[in-house]
GUDRENDO-368164 format. One line per 10 residues: number of its first residue (from 1); their letters; for each residue x, y, z of N, C-alpha, C, O, CB. Coordinates in nm, 2 decimals. Each point is the difference from the previous one (the first is absolute). Glycine has a CB too. Layout:
BEGIN
NUM> A> X Y Z X Y Z X Y Z X Y Z X Y Z ~ ...
This chain:
BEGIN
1> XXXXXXXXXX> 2.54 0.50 -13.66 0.13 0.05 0.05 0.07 0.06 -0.11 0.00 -0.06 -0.11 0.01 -0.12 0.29 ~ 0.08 0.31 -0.18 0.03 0.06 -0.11 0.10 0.11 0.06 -0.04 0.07 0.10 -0.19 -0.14 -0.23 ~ 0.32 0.10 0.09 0.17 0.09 -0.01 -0.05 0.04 -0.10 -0.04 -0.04 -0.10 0.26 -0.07 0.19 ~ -0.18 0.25 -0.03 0.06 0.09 -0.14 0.10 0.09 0.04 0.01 0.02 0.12 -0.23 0.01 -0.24 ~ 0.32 0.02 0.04 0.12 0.07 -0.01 0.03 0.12 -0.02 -0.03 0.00 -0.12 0.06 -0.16 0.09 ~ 0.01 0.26 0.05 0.03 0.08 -0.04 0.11 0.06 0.05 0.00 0.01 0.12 -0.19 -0.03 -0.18 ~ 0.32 0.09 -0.03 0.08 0.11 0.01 -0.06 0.08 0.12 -0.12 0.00 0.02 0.20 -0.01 -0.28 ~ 0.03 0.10 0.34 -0.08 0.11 0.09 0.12 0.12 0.00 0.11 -0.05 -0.01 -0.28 -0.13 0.18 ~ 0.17 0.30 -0.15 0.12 0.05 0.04 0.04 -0.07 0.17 -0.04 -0.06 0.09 -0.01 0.30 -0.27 ~ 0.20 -0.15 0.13 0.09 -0.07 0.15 -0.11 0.05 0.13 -0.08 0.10 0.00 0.40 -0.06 -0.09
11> XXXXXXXXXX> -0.30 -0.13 0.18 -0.10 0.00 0.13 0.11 0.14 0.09 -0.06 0.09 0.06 -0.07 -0.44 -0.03 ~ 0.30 0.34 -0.03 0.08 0.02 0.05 0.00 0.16 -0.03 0.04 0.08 0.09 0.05 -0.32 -0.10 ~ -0.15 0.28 -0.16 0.00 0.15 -0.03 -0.14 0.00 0.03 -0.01 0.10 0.07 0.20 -0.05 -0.26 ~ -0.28 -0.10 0.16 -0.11 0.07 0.06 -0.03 0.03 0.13 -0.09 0.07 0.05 0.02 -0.15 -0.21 ~ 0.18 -0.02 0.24 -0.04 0.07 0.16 0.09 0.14 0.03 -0.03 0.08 0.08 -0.02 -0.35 0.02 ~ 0.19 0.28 -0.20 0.06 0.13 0.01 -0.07 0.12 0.00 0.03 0.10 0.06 0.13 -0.22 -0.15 ~ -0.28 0.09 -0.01 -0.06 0.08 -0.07 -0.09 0.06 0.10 0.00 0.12 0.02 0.04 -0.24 -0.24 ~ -0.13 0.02 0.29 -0.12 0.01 0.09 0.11 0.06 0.17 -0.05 0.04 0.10 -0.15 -0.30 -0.26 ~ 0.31 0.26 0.14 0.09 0.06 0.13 -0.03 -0.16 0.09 -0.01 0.00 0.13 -0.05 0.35 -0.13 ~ 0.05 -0.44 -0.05 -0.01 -0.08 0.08 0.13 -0.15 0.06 0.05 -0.06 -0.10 -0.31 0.18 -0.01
21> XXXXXXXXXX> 0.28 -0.17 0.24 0.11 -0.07 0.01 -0.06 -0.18 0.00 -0.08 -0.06 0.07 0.23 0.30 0.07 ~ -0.04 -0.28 -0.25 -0.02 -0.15 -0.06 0.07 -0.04 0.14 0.11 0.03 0.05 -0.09 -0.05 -0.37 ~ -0.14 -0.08 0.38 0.09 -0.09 0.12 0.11 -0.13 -0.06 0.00 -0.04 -0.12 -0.25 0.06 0.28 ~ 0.35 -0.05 -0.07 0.07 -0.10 -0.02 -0.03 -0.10 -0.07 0.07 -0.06 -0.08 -0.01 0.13 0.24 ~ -0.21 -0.10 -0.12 -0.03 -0.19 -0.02 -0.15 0.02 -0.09 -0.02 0.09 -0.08 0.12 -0.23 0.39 ~ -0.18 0.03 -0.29 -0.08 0.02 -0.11 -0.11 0.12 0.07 -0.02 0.04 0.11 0.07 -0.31 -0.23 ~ -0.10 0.32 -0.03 -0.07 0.14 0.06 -0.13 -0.02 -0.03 -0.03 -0.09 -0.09 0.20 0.26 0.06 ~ -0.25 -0.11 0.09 -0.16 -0.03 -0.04 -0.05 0.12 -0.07 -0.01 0.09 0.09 -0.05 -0.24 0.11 ~ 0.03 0.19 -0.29 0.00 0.12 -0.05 -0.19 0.04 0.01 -0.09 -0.08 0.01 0.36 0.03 -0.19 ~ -0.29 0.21 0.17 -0.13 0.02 -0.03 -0.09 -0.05 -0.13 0.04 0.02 -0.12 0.06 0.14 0.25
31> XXXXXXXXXX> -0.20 -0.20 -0.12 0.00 -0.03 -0.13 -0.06 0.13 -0.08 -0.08 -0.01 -0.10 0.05 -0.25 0.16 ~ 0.08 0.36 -0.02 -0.04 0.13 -0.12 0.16 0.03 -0.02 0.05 0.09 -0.07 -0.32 0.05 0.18 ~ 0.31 -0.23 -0.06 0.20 0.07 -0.04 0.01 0.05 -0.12 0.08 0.09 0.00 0.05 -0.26 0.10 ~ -0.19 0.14 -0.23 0.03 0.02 -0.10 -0.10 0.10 -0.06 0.02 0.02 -0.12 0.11 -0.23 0.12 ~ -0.20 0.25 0.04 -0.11 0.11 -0.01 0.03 0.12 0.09 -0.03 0.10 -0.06 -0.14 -0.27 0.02 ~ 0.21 0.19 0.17 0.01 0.07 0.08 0.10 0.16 -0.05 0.11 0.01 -0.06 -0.16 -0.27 0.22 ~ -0.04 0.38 -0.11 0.13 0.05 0.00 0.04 0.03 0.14 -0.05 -0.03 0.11 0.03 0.11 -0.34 ~ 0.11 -0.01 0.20 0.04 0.08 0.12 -0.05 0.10 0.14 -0.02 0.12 -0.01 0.13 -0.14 -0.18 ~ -0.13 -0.04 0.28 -0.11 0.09 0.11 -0.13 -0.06 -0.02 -0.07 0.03 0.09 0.17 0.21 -0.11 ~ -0.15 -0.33 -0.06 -0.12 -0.08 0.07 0.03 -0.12 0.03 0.11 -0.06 -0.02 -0.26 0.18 -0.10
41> XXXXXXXXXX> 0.05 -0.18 0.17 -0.06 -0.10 0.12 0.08 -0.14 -0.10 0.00 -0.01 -0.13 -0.30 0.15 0.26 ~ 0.36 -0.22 -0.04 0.08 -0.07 -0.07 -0.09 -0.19 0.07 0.00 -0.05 0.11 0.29 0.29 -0.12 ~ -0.37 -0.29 -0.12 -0.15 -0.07 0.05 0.11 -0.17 -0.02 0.05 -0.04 -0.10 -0.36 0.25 -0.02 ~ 0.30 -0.27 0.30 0.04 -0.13 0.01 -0.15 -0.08 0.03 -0.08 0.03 0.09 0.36 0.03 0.00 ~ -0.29 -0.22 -0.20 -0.10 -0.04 0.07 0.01 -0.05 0.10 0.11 -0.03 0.05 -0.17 0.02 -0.19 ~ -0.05 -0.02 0.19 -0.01 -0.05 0.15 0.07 -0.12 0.07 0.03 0.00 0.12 -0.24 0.09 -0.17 ~ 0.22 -0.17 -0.01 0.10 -0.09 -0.02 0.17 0.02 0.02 0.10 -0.07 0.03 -0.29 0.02 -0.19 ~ 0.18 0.15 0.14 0.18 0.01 0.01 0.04 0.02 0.15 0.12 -0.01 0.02 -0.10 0.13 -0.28 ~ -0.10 -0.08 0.37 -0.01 -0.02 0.11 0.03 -0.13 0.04 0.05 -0.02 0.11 -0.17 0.18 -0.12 ~ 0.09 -0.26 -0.07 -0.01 -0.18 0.01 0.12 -0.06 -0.01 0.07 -0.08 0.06 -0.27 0.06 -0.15
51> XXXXXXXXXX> 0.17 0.11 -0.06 0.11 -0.03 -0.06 0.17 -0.01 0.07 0.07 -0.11 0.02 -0.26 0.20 -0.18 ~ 0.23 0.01 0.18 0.10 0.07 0.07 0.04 -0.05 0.10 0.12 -0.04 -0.01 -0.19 0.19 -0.07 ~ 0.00 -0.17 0.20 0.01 -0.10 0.09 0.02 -0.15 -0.02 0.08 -0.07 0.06 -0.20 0.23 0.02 ~ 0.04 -0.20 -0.17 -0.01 -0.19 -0.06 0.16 0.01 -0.03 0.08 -0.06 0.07 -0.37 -0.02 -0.24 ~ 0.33 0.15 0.07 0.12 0.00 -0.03 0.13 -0.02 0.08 0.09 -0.09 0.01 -0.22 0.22 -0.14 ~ 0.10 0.01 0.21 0.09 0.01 0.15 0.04 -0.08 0.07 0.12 -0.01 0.03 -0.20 0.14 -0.02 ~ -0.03 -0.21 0.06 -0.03 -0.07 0.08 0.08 -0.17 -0.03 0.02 -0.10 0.08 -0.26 0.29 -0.04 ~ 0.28 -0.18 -0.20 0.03 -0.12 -0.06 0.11 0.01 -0.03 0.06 -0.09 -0.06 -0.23 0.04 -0.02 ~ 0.27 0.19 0.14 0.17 0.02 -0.02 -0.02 0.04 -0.16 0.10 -0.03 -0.07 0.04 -0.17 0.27 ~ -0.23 0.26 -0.25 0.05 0.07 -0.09 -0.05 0.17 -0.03 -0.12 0.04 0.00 0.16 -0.29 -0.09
61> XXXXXXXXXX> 0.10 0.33 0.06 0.00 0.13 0.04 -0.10 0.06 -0.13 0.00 -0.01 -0.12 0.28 0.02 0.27 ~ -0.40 0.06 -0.02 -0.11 0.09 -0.09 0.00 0.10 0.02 0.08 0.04 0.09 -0.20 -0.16 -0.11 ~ 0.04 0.22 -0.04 -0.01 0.14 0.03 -0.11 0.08 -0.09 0.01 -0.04 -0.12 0.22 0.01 0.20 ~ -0.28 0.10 -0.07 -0.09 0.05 -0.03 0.06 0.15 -0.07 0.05 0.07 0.08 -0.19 -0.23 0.11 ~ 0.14 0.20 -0.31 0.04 0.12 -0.05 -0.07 0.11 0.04 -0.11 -0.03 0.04 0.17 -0.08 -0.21 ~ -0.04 0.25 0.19 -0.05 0.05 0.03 -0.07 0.06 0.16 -0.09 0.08 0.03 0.14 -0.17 -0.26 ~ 0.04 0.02 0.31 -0.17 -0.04 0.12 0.07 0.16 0.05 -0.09 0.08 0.03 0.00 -0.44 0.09 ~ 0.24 0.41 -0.12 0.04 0.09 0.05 -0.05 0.19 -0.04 0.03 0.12 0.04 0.15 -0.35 -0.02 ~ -0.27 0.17 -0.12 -0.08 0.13 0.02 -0.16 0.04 0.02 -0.07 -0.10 0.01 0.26 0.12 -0.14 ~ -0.23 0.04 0.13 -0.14 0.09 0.06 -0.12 -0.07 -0.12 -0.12 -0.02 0.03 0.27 0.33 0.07
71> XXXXXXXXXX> -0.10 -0.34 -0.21 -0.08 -0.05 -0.08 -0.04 -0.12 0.00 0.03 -0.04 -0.11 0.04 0.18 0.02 ~ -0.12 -0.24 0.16 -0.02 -0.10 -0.03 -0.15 -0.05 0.05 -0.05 0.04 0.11 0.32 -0.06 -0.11 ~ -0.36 -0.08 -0.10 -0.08 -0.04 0.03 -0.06 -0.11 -0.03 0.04 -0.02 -0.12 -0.02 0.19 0.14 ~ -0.11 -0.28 0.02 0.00 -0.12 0.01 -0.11 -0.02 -0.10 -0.06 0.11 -0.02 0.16 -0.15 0.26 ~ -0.14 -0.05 -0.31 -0.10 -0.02 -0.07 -0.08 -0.14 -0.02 0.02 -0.09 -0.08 0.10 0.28 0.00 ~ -0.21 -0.19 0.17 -0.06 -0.18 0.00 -0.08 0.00 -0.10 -0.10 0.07 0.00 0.08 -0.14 0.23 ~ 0.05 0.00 -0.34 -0.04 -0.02 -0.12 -0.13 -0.08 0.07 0.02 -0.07 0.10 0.22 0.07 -0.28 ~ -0.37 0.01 0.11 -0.10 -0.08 0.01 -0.05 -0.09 -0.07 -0.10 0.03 -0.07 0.09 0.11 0.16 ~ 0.08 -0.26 -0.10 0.02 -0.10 -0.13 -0.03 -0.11 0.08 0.00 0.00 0.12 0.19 0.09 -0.27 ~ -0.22 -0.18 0.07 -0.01 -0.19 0.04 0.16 -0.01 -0.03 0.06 -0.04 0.09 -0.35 -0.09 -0.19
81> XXXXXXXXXX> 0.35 0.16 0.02 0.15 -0.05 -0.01 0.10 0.10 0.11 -0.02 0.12 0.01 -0.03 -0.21 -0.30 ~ 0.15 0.01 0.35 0.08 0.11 0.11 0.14 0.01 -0.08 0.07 -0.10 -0.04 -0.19 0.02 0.30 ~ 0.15 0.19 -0.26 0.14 0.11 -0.08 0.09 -0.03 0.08 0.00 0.01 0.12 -0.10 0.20 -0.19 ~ 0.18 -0.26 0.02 0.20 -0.03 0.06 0.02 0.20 -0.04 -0.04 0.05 -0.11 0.19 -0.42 -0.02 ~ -0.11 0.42 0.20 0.09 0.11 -0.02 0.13 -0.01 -0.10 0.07 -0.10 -0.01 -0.17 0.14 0.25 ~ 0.11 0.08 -0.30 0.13 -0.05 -0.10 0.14 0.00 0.06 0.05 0.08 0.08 -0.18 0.00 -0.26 ~ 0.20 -0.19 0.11 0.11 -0.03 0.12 0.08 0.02 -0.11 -0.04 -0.05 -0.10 -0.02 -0.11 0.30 ~ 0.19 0.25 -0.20 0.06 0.00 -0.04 0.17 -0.05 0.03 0.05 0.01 0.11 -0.26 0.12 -0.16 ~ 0.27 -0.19 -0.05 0.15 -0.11 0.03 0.11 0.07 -0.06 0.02 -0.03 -0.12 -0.13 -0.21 0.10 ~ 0.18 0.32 0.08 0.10 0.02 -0.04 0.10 -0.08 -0.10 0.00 -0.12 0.01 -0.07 0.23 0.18
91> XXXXXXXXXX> 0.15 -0.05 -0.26 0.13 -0.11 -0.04 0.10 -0.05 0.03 0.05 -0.10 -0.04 -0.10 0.15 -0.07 ~ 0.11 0.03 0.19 0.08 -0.01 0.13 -0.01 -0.11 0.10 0.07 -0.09 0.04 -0.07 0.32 -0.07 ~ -0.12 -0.18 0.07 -0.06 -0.07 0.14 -0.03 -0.14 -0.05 0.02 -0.10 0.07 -0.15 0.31 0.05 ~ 0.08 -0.21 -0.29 -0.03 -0.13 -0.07 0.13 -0.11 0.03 0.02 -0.11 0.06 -0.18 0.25 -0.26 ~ 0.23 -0.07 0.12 0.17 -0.08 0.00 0.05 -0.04 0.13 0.06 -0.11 0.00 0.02 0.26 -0.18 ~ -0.10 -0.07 0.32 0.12 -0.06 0.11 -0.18 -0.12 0.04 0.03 -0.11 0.06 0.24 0.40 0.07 ~ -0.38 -0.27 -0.15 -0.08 -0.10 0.04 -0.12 -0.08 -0.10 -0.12 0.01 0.02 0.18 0.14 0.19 ~ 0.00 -0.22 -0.31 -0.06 -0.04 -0.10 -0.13 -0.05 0.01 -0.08 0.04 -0.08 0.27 -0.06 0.03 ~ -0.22 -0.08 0.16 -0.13 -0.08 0.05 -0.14 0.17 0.05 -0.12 -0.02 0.04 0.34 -0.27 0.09 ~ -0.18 0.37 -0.14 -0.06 0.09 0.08 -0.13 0.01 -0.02 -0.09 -0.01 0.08 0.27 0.12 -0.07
101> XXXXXXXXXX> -0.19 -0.08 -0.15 -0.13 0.04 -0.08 -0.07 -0.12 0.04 -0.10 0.04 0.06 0.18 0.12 -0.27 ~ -0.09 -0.31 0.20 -0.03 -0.16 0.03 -0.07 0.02 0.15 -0.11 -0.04 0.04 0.36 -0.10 -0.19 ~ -0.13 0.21 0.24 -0.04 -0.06 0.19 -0.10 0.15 -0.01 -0.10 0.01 0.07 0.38 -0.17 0.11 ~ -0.23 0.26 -0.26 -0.12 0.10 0.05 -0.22 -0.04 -0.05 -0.11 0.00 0.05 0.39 0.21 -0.12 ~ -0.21 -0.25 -0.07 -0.17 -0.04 -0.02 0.00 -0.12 0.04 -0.11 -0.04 -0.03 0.04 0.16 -0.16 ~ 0.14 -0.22 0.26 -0.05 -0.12 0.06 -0.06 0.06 0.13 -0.11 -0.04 0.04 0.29 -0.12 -0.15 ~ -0.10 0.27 0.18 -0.06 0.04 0.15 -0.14 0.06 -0.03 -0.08 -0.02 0.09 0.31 0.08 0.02 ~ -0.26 0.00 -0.20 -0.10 0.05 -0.04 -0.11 -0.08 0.02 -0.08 0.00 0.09 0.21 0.12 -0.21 ~ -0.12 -0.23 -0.05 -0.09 -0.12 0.02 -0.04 -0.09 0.09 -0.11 -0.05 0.00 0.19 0.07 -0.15 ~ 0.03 -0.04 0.26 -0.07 -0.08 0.08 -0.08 0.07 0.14 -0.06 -0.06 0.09 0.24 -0.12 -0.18
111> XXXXXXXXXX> -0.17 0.33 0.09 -0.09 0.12 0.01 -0.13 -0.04 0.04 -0.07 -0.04 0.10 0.19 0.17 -0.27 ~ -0.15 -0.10 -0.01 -0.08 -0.03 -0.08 -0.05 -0.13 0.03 -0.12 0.03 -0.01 0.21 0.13 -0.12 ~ -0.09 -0.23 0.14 -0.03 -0.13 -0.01 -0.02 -0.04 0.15 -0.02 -0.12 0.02 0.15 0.08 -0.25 ~ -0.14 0.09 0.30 -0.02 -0.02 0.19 -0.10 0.10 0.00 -0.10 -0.02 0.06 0.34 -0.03 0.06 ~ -0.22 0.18 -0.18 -0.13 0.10 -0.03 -0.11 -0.06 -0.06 -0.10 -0.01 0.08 0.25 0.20 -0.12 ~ -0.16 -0.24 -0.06 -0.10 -0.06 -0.07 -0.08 -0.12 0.03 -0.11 -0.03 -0.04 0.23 0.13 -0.08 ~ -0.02 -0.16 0.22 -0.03 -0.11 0.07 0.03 -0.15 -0.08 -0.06 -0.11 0.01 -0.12 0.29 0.10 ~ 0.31 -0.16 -0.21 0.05 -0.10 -0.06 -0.03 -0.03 -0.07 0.04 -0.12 0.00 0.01 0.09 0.10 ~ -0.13 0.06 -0.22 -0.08 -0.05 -0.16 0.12 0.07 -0.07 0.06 -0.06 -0.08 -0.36 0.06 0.08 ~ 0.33 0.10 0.02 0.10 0.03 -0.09 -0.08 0.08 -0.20 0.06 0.04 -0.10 0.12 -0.30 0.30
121> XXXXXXXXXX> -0.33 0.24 -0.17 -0.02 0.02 -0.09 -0.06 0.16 -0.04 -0.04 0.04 -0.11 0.04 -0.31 0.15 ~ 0.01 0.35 0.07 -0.04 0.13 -0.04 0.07 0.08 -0.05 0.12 -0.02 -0.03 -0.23 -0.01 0.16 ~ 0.05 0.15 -0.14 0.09 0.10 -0.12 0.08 0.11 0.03 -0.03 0.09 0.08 -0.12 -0.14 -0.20 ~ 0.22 0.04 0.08 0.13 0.15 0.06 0.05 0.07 -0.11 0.00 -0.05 -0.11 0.10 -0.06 0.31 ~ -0.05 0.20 -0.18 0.06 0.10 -0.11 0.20 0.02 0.07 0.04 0.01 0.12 -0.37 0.17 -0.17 ~ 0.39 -0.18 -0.06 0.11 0.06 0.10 0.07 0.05 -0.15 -0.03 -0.03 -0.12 0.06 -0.15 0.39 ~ 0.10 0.28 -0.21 0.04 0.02 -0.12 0.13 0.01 0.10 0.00 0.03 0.12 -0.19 0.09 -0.34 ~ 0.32 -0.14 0.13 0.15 0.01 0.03 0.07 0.03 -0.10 -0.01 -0.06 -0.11 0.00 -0.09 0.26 ~ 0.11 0.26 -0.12 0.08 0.08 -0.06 0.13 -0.04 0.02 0.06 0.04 0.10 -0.21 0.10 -0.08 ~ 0.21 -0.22 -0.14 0.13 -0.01 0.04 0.09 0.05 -0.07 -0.02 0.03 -0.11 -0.03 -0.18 0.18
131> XXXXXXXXXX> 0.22 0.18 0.00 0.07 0.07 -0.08 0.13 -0.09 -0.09 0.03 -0.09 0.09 -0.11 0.29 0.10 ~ 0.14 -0.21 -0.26 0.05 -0.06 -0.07 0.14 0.07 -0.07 0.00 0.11 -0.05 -0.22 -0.21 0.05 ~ 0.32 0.00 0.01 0.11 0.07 -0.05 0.03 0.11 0.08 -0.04 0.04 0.11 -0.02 -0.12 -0.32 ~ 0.17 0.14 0.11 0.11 0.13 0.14 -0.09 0.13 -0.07 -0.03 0.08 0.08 0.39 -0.18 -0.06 ~ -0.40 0.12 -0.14 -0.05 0.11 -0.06 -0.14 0.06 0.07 -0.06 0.09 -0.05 0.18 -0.20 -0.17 ~ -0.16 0.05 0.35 -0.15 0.04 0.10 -0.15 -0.06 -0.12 -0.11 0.01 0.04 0.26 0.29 0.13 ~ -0.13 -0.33 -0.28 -0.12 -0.07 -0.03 -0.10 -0.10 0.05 0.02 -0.12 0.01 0.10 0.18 -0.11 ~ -0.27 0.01 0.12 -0.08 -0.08 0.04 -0.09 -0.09 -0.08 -0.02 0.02 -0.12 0.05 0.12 0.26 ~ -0.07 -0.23 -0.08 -0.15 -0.04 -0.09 -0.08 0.02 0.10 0.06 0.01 0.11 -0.02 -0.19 -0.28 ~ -0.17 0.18 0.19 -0.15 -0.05 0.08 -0.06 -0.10 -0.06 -0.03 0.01 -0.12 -0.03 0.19 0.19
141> XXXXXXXXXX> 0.04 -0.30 -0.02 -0.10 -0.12 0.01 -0.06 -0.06 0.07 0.05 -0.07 0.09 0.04 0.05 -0.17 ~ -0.21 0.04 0.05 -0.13 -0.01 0.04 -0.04 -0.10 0.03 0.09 -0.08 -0.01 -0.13 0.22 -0.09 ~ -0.07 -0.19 0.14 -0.04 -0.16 0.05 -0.16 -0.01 0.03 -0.03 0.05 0.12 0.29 -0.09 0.00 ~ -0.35 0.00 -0.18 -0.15 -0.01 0.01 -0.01 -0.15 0.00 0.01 -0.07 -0.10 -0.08 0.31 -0.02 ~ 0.05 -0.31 0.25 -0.08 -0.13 0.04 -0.01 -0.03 0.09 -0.02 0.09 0.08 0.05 -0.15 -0.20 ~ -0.02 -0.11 0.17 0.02 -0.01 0.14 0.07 -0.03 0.07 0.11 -0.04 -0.05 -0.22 0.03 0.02 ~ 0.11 0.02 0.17 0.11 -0.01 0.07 0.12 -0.13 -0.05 0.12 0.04 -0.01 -0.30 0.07 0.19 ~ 0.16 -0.21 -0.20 0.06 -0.09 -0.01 0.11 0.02 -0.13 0.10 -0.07 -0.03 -0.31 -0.06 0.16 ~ 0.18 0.25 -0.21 0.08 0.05 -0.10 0.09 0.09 -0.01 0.04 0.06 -0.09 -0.19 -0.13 0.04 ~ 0.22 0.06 0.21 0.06 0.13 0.01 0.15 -0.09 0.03 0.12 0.04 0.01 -0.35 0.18 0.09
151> XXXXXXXXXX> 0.18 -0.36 -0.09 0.14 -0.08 -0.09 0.05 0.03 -0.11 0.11 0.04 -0.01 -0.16 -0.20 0.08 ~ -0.02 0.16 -0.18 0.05 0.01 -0.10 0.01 0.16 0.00 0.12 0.03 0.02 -0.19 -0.26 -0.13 ~ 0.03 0.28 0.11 0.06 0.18 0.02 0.08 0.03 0.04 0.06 0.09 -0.06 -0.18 -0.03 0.08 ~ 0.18 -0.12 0.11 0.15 0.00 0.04 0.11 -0.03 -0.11 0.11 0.06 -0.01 -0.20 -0.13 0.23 ~ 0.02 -0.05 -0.32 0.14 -0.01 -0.07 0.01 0.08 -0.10 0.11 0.04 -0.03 -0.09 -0.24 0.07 ~ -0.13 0.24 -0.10 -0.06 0.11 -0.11 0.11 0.11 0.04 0.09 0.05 -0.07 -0.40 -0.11 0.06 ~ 0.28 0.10 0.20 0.08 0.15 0.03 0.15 -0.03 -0.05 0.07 0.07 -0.08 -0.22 0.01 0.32 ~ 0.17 -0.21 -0.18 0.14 -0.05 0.06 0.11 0.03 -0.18 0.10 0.06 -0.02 -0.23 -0.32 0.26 ~ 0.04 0.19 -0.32 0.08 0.02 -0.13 -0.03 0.13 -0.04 0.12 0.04 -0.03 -0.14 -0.28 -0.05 ~ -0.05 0.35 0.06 0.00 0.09 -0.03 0.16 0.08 0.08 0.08 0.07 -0.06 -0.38 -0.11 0.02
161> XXXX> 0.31 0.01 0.15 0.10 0.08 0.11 0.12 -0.07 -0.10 0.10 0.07 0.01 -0.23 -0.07 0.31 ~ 0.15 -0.06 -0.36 0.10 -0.06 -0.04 0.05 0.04 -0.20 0.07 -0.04 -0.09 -0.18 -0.15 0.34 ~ 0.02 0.26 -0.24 0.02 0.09 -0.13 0.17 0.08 -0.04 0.00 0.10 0.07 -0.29 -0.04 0.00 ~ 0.36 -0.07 -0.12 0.10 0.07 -0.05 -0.02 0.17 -0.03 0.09 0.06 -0.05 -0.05 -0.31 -0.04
């Protein structure tokens, strides 16, 4: 099981950039967001279909970037390990709902864990983009293990969101 971190530009200017509109609540972004340019195919994994709904369905507000234009396409990764789509947490949205980032990958995990049939021990990928402070600074952090580790990744996200 293993996090890694990194700095990202703002999610907020790169969707200005891409002509694209940041939903209210948490967003599920492409995972070429940060590769993409302008006028091509904007690639969500297959998952975020799941995703999006699991979320929803649990009273918390999702959305999918991009879906409002002509570019979009799905991509079923053909892996033994299954991809969380990247979810990105505003700082705003962080502040009026602190627990968020916690009930979102908890809804996830126990997903996962009814999917899998309850070992909890298989492998997933996810990455989350949070924003921090008033200045739109992000990080991405990454997450390679198993399901049952996406506890501690919540808090991993949770303190990151909580950056100055």
């Amino acid at each position: 099981m293993g996090y890694t971190k990194k700095r990202v530009l703002s999610v907020a200017s790169r969707a200005v950039e891409l002509g694209l509109d940041m939903p209210s609540g948490v967003a599920i972004l492409p995972s070429n967001f940060d590769t993409v340019t302008p006028g091509e195919d904007l690639h969500f994994t297959y998952s975020a279909l799941t995703v999006t709904k699991l979320l929803r369905s649990n009273g918390i507000d999702a959305a999918r970037v991009g879906l409002d234009t002509k570019n979009v396409a799905y991509v079923h990764n053909r892996s033994a390990e299954w991809i969380v789509p990247v979810i990105f947490f505003g700082a705003e949205f962080i502040k009026q709902s602190p627990d968020l980032i916690g009930a979102s990958l908890n809804v996830i995990q126990d997903y996962l864990k009814s999917f899998f049939g309850g070992s909890g021990s298989e492998k997933i990928e996810a990455d989350v983009i949070v924003e921090y402070g008033k200045s739109g600074n992000c990080e991405r952090i990454s997450y390679k293990g198993d399901v049952e580790g996406l506890q501690a990744f919540a808090k991993v996200v949770a303190a990151a969101s909580r950056k100055k």
